[in-house]
N, C-alpha and C positions, 0 to 999 in steps of 0.2 A: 510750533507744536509744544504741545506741557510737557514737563516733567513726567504728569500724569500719564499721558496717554501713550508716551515713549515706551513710561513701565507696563501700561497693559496689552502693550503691542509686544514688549518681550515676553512677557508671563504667554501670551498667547499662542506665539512662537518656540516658545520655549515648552509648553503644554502638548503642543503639534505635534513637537521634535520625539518628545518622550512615548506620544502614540506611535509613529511610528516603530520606534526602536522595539519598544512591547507587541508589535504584531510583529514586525521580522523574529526576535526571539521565538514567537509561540511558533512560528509557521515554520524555522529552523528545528525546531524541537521536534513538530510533528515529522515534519521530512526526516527527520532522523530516527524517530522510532518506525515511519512504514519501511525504511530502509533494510531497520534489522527484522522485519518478519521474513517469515517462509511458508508456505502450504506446502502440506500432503494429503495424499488421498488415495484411496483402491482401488483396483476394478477387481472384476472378476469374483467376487465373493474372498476377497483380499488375495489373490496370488498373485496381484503385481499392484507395487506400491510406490509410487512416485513423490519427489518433494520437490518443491524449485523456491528460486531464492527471491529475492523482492523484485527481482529484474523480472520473474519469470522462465527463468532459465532453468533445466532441468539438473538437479548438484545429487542426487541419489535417486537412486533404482533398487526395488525390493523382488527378483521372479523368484517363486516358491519353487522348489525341483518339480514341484506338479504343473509349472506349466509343460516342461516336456513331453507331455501327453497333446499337446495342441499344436496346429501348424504354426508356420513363423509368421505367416498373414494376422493369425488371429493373435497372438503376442503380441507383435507391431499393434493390430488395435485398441488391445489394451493396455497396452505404454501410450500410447495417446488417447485413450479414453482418462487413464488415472493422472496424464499429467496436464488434461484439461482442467481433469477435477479438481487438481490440486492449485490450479491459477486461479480456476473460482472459490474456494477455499479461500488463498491467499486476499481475496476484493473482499472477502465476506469479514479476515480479519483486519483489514485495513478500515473499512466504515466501521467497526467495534472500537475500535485505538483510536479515531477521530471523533469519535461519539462519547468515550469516554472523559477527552476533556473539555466536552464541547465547540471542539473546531471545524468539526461539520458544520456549526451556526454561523462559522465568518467567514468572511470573501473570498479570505485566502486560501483556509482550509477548504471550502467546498474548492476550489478549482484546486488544489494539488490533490484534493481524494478523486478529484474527478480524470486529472492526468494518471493518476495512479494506476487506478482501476480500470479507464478507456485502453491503456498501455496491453493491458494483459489482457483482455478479451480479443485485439488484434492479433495477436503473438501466433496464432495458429491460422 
């Protein structure tokens, strides 16, 4: 084998090595900003306000004194109406943050916005 084609075997490989590295950092980056989102969202004409954090977990609860005009059934539906809302919410900014630097258009990113988002429509 030549000299030459040694060299264009390593240029090659060497070319490969750098795409990779450049889709793990993007696809590191994006996992790290859907990381740090959270959604919120209301029910009830806002008297209960839910957020949760990229897990989906629910990290804050907002009931207005006015809901104590309501039974504890319908509370209970509206902490999980508003903290449904607030997981759809959270999908809705998750495709905005991938969309904005265009990682929804690679492999990767479409399959971690896809784990992302399939994550939290489960949750309930």
């Amino acid at each position: 084998m030549s000299d030459f084609a040694l060299d264009d075997a390593d240029r090659w490989v060497g070319d490969w090595q750098a795409g990779l590295e450049e889709r793990l950092a993007r696809t590191r980056a994006l996992s790290t900003r859907l990381h740090a989102l959270t959604g919120s969202a209301q029910s009830a004409g806002g008297l209960v306000e839910a957020t949760v954090d990229s897990a989906g977990a629910l990290t804050d609860l907002y009931l207005s004194d006015e809901v104590r005009r309501h039974s504890a059934r319908w509370i209970a539906e509206q902490i999980l109406t508003a903290s449904e809302a607030a997981r759809a919410e959270l999908a809705r900014q998750a495709v905005l943050v991938a969309r904005a630097n265009g990682d929804d258009e690679t492999a990767e990113g479409r399959v971690l916005l896809t784990a992302f988002t399939d994550r939290l429509e489960t949750r309930r």
